[in-house]
C-alpha positions in Angstrom: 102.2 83.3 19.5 103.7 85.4 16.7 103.4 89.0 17.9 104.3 92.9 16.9 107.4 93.7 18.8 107.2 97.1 20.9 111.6 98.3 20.6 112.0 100.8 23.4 115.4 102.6 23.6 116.9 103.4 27.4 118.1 105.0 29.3 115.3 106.4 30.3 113.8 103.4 30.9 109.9 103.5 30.2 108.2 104.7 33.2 105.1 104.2 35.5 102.1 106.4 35.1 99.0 104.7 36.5 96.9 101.8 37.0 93.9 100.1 38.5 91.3 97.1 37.6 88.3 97.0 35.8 85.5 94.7 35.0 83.2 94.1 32.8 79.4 91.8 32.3 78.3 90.0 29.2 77.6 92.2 26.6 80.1 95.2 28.2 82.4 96.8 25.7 85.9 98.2 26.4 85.9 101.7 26.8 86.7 103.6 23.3 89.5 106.1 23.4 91.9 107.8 20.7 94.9 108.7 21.2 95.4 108.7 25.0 98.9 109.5 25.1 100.0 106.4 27.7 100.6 103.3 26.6 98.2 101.2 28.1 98.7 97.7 29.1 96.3 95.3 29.4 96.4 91.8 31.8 93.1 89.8 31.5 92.4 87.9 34.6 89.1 86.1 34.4 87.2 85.8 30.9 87.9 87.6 27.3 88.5 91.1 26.4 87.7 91.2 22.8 89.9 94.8 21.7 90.7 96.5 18.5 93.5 99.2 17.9 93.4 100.5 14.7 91.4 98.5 12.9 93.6 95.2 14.2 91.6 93.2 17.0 92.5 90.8 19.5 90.6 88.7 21.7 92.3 88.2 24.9 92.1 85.4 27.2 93.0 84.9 30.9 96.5 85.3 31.2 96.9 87.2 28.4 99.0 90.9 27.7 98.1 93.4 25.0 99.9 96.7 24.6 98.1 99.2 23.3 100.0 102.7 21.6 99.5 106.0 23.2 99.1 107.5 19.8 96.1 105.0 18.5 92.4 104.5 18.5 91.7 101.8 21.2 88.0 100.4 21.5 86.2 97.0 22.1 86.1 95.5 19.2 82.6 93.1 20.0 80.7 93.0 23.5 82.6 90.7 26.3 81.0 87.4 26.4 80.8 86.8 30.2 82.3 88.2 33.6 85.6 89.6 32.5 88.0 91.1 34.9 91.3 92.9 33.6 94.1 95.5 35.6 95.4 97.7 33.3 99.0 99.9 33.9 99.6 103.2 31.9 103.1 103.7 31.3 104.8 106.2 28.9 108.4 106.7 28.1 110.6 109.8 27.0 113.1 108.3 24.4 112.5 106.7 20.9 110.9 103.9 20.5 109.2 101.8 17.6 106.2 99.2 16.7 108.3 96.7 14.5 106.7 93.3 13.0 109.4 91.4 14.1 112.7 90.9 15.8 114.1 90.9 12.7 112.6 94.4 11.8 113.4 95.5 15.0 117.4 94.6 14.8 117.4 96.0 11.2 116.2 99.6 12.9 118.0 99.6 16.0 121.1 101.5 14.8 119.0 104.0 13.7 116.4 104.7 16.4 118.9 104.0 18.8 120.7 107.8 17.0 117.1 109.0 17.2 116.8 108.7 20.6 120.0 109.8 21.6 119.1 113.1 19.8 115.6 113.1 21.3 116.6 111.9 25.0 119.6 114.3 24.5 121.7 111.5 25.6 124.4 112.2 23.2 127.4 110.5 25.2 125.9 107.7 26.8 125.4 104.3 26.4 122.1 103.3 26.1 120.4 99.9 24.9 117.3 98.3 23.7 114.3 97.0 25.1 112.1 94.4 23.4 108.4 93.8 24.4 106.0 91.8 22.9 102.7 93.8 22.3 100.4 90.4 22.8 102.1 87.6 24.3 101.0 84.7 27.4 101.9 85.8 30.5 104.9 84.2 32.5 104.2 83.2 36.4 107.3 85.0 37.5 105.8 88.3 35.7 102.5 87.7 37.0 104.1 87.1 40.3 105.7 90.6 40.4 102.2 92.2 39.4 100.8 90.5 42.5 103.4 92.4 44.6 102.7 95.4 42.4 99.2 95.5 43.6 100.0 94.1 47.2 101.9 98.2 47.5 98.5 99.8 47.9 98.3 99.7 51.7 101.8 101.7 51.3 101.6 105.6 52.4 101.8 107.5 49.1 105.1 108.6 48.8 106.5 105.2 49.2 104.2 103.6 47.2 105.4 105.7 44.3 109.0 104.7 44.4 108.3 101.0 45.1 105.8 101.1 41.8 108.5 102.6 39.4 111.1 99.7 40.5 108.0 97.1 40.4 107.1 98.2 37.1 111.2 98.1 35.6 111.3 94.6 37.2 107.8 93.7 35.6 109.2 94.5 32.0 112.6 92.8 32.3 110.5 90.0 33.2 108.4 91.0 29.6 111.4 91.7 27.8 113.6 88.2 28.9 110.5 86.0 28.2 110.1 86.8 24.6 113.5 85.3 23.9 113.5 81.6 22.3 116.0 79.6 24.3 118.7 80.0 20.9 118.1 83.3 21.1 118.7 83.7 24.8 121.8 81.7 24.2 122.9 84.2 21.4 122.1 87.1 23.8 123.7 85.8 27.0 127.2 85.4 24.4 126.4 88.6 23.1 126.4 90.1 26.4 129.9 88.9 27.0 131.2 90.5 23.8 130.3 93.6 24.7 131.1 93.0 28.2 134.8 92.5 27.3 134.7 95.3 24.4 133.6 97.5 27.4 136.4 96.8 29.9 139.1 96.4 26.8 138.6 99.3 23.7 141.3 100.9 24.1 143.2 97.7 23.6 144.1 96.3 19.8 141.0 94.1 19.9 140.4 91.3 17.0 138.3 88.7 16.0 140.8 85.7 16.9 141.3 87.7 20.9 137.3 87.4 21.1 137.9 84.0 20.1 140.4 83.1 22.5 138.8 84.9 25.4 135.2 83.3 24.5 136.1 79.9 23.0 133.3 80.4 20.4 134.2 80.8 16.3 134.1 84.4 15.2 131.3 84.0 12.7 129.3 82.2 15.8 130.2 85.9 17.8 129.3 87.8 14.7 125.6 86.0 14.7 125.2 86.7 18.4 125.8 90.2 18.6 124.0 90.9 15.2 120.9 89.2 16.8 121.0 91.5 20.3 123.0 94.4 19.3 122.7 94.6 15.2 126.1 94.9 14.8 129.2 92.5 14.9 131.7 92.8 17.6 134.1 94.8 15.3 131.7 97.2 14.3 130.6 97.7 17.8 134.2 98.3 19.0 134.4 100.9 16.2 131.1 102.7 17.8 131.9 102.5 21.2 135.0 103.6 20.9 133.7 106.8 19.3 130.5 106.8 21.9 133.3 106.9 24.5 135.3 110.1 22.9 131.8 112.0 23.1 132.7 111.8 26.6 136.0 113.0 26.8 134.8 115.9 24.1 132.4 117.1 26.8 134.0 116.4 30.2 137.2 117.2 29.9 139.2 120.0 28.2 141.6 116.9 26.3 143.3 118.0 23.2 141.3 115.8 20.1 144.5 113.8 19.4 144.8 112.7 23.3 141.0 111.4 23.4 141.6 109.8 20.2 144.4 107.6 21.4 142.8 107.7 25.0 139.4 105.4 23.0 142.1 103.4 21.0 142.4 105.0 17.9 146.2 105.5 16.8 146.0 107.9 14.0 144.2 111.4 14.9 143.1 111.9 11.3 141.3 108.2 11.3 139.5 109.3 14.4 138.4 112.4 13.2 137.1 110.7 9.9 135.4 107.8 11.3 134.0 110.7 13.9 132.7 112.8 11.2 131.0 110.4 9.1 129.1 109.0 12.1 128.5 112.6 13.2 128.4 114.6 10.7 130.7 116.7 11.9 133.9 116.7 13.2 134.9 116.1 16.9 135.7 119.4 17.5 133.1 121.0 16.3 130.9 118.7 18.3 132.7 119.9 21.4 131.8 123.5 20.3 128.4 122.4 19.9 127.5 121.7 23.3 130.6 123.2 25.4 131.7 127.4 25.8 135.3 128.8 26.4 135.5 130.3 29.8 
């Protein structure tokens, strides 16, 4: 089913809050909120849910997910029809995230709300990625499988409980996130993964276009498709950022002279670094170092 996308940006990733069942006779209506400040997901597991958000409306069936916005008007759109039975998990998250109408819209954003959230989840040296979840989608047995053992943690004392939930919960959406791949696309992302795998362990070697193709046996414009799909950039252009992600790290853990972290990420001119730095920045790597560091 053809579905908004929910693009979350972590670390952190989105977090645990609450949850429970509810149900509902003929002629019930879902409860009417505005702007509840969780995300609220919904899993129907007997009968329909008819729901509206915003003037959108949905009816969901067993097995069915919804994901409703913390910053939205939520309500039933039309009474339920018969016994309906649903559990619903509130969940909220502290970095940047986005309602896109696609995966295309969301790759098209993800450069930028990936700088938003490094700015808002003052993250501004590490590496973060995205996380893709459909707002309605069917739901997979291995997702529903881990919602069983979510549930099954309620004999746990408290304390307990509450760890096993958060880990539950990050395993539930990995679950949500992997399923809405097509198999192409979780081909693409799987190849994807390996560039970036081997950018990671090799910037601060000369990389290029025919290495990638060596070390991966597939044709550059093949690699270039990949990553633009799960990263929105092509291999090249993600060397480029990571190496400067990288020296935001040197810049505020060690006391390196700029020139020495510029060769240290795999630039070999100082005055290239500190362009391509300051024209991703907006200013230039020492004055981000001055920004967030003080001289004893």
């Amino acid at each position: 089913m053809n579905s908004p996308i929910l693009h979350f940006i972590s670390p952190p990733i989105p977090y645990f809050v609450d949850c429970g069942h509810a149900s509902y006779v003929k002629d019930d209506y879902h409860i009417n909120r505005n702007c509840i400040g969780v995300f609220d997901l919904i899993v129907v597991l007997k009968g329909t849910l008819p729901v509206g958000e915003n003037g959108r409306t949905w009816e969901l069936h067993e097995g069915e997910i919804l994901i409703l916005r913390p910053d939205a008007h939520h309500y039933g759109s039309a009474p339920c029809k018969g016994d309906t039975k649903i559990i619903w998990i509130h969940f909220q998250t502290f970095g940047s995230w986005k309602e896109c109408d696609s995966m295309n819209d969301c790759l098209d954003n993800q450069v930028l709300l990936i700088e938003s959230h490094k700015q808002k989840a003052y993250l501004n040296h590490a590496d973060v990625c995205s996380i893709f979840i459909p707002k309605h989608m069917k739901i997979s047995t291995k997702a529903m499988e881990v919602l069983d053992m979510f549930f099954q943690q309620e004999n746990e004392p408290q304390s307990l409980r509450n760890w096993k939930r958060q880990a539950s919960f990050q395993l539930f959406l990995q679950h949500l996130d992997r399923d809405l791949a097509s198999p192409s696309d979780a081909t693409a992302i799987q190849l994807a993964e390996k560039v970036e795998l081997f950018i990671r362990r090799n910037y601060t070697s000369d990389i290029t276009n025919t290495m990638l193709q060596k070390e991966l046996n597939y044709h550059p414009n093949y690699l270039a498709k990949s990553m633009l799909k799960a990263y929105g950039m092509t291999p090249m252009a993600y060397l480029h950022y990571y190496r400067l992600e990288q020296s935001k790290r040197l810049l505020l853990q060690t006391a390196w002279s700029i020139a020495r972290i510029a060769e240290e990420v795999g630039f070999h001119h100082i005055s290239h670094y500190s362009s391509c730095f300051s024209k991703k920045e907006g200013i230039s790597p020492l004055a981000f170092r001055r920004k967030f560091t003080r001289e004893r």
